[in-house]
Z-matrix of the N, CA and C atoms (Angstrom, degrees):
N
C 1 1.445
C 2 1.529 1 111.13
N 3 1.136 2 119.17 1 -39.01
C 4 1.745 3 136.62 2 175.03
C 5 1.695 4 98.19 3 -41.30
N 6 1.797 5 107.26 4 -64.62
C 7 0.853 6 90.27 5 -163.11
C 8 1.690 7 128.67 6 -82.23
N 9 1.163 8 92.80 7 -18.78
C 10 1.690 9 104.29 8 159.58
C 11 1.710 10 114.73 9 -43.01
N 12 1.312 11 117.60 10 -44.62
C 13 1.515 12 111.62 11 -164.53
C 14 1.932 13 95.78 12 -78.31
N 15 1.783 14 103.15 13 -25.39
C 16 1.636 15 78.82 14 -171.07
C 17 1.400 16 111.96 15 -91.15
N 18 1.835 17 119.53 16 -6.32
C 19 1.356 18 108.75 17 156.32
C 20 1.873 19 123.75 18 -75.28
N 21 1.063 20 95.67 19 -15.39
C 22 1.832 21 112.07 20 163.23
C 23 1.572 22 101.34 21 -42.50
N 24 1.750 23 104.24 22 -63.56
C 25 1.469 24 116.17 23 -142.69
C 26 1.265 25 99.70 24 -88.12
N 27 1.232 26 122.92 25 -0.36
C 28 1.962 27 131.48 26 -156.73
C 29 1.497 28 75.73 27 -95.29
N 30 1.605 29 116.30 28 -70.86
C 31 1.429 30 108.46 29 -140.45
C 32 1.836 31 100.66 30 -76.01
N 33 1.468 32 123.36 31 -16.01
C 34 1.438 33 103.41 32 163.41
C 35 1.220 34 112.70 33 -52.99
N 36 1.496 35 116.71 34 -63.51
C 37 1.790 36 114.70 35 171.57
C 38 1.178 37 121.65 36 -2.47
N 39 1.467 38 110.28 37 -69.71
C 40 0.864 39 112.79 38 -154.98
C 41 1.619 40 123.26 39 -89.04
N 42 1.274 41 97.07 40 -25.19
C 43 1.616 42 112.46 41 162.41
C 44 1.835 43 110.58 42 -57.11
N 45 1.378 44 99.76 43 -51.50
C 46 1.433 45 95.03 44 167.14
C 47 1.507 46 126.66 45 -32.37
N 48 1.796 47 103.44 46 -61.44
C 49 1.368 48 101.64 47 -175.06
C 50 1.361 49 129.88 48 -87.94
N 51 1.671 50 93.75 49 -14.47
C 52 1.679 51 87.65 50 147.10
C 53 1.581 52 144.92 51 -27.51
N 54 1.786 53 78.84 52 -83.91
C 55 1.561 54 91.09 53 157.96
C 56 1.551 55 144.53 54 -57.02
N 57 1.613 56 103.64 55 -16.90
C 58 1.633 57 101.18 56 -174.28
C 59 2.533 58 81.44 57 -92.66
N 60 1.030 59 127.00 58 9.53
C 61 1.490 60 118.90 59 -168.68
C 62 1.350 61 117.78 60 -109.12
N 63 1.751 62 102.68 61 -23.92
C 64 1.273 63 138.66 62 159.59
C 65 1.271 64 112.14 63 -54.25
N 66 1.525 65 127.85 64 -59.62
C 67 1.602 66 139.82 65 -143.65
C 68 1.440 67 86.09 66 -82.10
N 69 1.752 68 111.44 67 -48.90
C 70 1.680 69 105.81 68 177.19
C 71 1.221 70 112.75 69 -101.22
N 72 1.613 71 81.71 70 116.36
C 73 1.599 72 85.35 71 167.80
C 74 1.655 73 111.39 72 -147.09
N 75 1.561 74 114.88 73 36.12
C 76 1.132 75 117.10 74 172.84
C 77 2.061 76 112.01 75 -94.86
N 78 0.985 77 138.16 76 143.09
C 79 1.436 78 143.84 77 -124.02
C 80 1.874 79 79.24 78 -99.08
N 81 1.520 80 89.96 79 154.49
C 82 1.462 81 124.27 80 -173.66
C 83 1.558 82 114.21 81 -129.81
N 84 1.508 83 109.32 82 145.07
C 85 1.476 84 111.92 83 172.06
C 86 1.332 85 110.30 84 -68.95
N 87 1.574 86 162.64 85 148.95
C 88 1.596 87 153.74 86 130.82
C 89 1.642 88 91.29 87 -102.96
N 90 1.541 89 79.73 88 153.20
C 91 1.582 90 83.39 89 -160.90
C 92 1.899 91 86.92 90 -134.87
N 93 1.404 92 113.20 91 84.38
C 94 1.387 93 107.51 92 161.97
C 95 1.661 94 138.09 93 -55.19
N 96 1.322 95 109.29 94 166.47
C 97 1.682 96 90.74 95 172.07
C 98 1.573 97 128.71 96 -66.20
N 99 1.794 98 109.29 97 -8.43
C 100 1.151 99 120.72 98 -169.39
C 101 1.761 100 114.58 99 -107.73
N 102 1.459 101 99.46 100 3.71
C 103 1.499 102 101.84 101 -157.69
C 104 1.212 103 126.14 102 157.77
N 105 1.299 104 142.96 103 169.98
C 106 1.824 105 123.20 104 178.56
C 107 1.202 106 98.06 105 -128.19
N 108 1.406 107 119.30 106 -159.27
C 109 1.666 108 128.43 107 -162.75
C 110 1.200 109 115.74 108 165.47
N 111 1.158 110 138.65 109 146.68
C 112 1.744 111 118.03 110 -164.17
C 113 2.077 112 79.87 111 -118.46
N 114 0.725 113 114.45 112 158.13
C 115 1.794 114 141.29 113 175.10
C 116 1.522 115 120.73 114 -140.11
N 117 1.058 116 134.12 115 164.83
C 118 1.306 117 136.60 116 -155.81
C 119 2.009 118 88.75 117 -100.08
N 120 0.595 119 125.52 118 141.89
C 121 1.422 120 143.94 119 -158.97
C 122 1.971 121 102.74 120 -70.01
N 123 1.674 122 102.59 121 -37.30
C 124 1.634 123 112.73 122 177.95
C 125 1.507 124 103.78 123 -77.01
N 126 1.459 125 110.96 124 -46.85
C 127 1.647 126 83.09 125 168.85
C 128 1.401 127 130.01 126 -73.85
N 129 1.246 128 122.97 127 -18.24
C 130 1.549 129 113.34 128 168.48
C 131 1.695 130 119.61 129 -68.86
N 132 1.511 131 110.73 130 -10.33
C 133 1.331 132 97.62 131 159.69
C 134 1.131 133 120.72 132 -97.22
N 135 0.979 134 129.45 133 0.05
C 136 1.867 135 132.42 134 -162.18
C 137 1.426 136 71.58 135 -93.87
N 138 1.347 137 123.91 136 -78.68
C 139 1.273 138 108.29 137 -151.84
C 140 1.459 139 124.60 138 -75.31
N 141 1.252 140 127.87 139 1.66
C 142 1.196 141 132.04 140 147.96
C 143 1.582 142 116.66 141 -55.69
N 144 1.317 143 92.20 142 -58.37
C 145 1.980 144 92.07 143 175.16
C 146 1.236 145 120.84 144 -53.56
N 147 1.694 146 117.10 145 -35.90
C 148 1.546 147 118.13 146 165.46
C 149 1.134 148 98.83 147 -51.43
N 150 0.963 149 138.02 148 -87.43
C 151 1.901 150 146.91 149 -118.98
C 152 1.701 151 94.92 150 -86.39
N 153 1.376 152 116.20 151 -1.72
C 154 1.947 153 131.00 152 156.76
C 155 1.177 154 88.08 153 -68.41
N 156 1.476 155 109.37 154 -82.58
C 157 1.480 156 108.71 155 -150.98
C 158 1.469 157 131.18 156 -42.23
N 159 1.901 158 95.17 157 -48.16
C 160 1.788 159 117.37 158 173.04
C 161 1.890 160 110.54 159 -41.97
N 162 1.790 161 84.91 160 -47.60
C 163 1.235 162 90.44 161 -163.40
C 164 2.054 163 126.12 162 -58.99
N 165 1.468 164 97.22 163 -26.83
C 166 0.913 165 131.56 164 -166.32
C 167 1.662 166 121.85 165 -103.49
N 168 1.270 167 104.38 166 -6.84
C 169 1.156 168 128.39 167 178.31
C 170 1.395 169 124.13 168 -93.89
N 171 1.812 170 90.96 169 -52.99
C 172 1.943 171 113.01 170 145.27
C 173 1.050 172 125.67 171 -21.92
N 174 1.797 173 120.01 172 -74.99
C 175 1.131 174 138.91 173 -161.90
C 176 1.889 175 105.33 174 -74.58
N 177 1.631 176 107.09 175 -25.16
C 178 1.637 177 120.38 176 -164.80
C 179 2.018 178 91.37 177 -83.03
N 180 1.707 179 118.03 178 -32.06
C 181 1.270 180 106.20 179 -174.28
C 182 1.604 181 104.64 180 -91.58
N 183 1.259 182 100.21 181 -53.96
C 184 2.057 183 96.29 182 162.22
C 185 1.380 184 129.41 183 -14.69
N 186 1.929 185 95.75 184 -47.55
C 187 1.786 186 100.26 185 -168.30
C 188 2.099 187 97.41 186 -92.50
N 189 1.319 188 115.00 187 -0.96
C 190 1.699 189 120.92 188 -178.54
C 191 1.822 190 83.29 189 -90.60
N 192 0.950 191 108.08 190 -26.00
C 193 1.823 192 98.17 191 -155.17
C 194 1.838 193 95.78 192 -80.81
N 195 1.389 194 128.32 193 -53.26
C 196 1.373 195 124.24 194 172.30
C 197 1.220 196 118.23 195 -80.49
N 198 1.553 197 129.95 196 -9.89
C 199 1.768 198 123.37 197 163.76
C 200 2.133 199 93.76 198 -64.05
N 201 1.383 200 117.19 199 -51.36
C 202 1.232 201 121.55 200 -171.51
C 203 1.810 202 102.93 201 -48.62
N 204 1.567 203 120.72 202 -38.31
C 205 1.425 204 112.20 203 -148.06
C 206 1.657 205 83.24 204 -100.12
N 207 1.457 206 120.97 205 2.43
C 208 1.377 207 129.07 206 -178.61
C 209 1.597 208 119.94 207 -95.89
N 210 1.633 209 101.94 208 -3.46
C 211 1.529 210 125.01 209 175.80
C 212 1.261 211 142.57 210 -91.58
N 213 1.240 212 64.04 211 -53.82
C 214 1.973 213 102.43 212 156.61
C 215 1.363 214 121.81 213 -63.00
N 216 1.457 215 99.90 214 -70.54
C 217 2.571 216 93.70 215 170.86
C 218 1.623 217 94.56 216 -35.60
N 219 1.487 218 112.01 217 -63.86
C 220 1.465 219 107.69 218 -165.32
C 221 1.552 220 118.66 219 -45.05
N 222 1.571 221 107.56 220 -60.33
C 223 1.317 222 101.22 221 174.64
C 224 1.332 223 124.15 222 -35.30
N 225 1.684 224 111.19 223 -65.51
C 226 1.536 225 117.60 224 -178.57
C 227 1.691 226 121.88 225 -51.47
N 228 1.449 227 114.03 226 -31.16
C 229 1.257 228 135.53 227 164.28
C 230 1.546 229 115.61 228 -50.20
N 231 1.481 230 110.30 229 -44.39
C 232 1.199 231 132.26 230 -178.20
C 233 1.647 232 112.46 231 -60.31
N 234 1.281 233 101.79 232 -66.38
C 235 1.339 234 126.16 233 -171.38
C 236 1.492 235 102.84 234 -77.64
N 237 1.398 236 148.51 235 -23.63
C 238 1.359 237 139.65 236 134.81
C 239 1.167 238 115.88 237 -14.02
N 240 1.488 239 109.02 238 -66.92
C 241 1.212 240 123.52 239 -143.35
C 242 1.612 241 101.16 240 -101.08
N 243 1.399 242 142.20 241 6.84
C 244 1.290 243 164.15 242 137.83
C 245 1.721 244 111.29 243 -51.63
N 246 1.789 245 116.43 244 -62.80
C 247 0.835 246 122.61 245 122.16
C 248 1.760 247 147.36 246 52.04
N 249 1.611 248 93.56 247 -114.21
C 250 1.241 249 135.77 248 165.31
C 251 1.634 250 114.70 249 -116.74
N 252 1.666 251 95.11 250 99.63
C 253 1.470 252 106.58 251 162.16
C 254 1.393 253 111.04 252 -83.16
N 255 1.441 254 164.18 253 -0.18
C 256 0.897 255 145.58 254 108.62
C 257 1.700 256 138.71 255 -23.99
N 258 1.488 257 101.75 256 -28.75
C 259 1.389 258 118.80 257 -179.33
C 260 1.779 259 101.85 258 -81.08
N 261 1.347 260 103.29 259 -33.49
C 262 1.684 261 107.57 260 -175.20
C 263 1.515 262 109.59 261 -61.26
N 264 1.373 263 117.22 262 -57.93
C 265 1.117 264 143.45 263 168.73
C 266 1.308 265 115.23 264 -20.25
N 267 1.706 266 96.46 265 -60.18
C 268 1.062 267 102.60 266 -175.35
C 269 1.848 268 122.91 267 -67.77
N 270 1.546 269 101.04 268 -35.27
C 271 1.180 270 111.39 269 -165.11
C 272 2.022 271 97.40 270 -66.78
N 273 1.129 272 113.22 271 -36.92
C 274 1.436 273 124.45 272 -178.94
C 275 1.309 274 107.62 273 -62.46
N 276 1.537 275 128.02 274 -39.31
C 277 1.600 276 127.39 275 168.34
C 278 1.494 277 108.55 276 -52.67
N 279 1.378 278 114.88 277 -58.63
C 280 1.277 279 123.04 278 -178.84
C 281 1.192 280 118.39 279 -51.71
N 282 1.447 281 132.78 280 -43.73
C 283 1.457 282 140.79 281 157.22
C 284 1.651 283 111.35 282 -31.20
N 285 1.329 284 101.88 283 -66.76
C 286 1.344 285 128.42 284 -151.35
C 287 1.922 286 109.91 285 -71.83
N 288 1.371 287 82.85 286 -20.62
C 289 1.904 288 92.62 287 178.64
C 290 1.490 289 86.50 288 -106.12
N 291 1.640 290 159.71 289 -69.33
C 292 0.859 291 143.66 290 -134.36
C 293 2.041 292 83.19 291 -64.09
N 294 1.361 293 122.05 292 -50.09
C 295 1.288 294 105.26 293 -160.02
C 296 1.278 295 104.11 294 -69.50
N 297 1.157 296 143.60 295 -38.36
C 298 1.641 297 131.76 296 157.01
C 299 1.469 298 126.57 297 -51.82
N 300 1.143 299 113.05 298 -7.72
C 301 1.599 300 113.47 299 154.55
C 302 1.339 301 116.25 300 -88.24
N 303 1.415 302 124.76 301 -35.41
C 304 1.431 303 110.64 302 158.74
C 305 1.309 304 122.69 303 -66.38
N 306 1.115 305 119.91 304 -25.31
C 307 1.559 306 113.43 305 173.96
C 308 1.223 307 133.86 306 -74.35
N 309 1.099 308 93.42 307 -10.42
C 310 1.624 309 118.49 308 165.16
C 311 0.931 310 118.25 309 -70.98
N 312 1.289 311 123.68 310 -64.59
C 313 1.548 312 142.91 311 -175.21
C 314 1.614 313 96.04 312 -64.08
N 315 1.071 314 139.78 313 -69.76
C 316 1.338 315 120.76 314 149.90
C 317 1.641 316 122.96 315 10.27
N 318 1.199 317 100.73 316 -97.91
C 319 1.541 318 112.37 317 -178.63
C 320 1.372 319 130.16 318 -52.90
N 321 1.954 320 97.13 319 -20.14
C 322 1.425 321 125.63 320 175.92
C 323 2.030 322 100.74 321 -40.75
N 324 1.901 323 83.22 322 -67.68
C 325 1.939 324 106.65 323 -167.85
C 326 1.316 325 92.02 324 -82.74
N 327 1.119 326 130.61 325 -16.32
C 328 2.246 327 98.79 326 167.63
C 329 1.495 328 112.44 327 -69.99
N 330 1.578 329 126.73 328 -5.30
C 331 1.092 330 138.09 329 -149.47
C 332 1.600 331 91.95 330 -102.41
């Protein structure tokens, strides 16, 4: 259902900027670093909205690409340690004294 409402909400978007890219379409100066050029006013928004989306799309598959390589250590980490019940053990000692060293230190400064 989630994803239904955000293909719902995509294609208003985009109808939106259709229509507001449509209404203008009398020509504009762009003024590059190399030079200017006048363009019809609808393509400088279409393609502004592209080079959003790309841009943003990049950074949206980039951040899927290291949550994924962030699943995986875990998994394999996981399944090590499934494994080796000695390794569990161990990892639970280590827990179990780091929190009794803070509790210490605790009681250390109420002192």
């Amino acid at each position: 259902m989630r994803g239904q409402w955000g293909l719902i909400t995509g294609i208003i978007v985009v109808l939106i900027i259709a229509i507001f890219a449509v209404i203008n379409v009398e020509p504009v100066e762009v003024n590059y670093l190399f030079g200017q050029n006048e363009w019809p006013l609808v393509l400088v928004i279409i393609g502004s909205v592209l080079m959003g989306g790309l841009i943003v799309g990049s950074v949206g598959i980039y951040k899927i690409y290291r949550l994924q390589q962030e699943v995986k250590k875990l998994q394999l980490e996981n399944e090590g340690l499934k494994n080796d019940p000695e390794g569990r053990s161990r990892v639970k000692e280590r827990s179990k004294r780091a929190k009794d060293e803070n509790n210490h230190d605790v009681t250390k400064t109420k002192q």
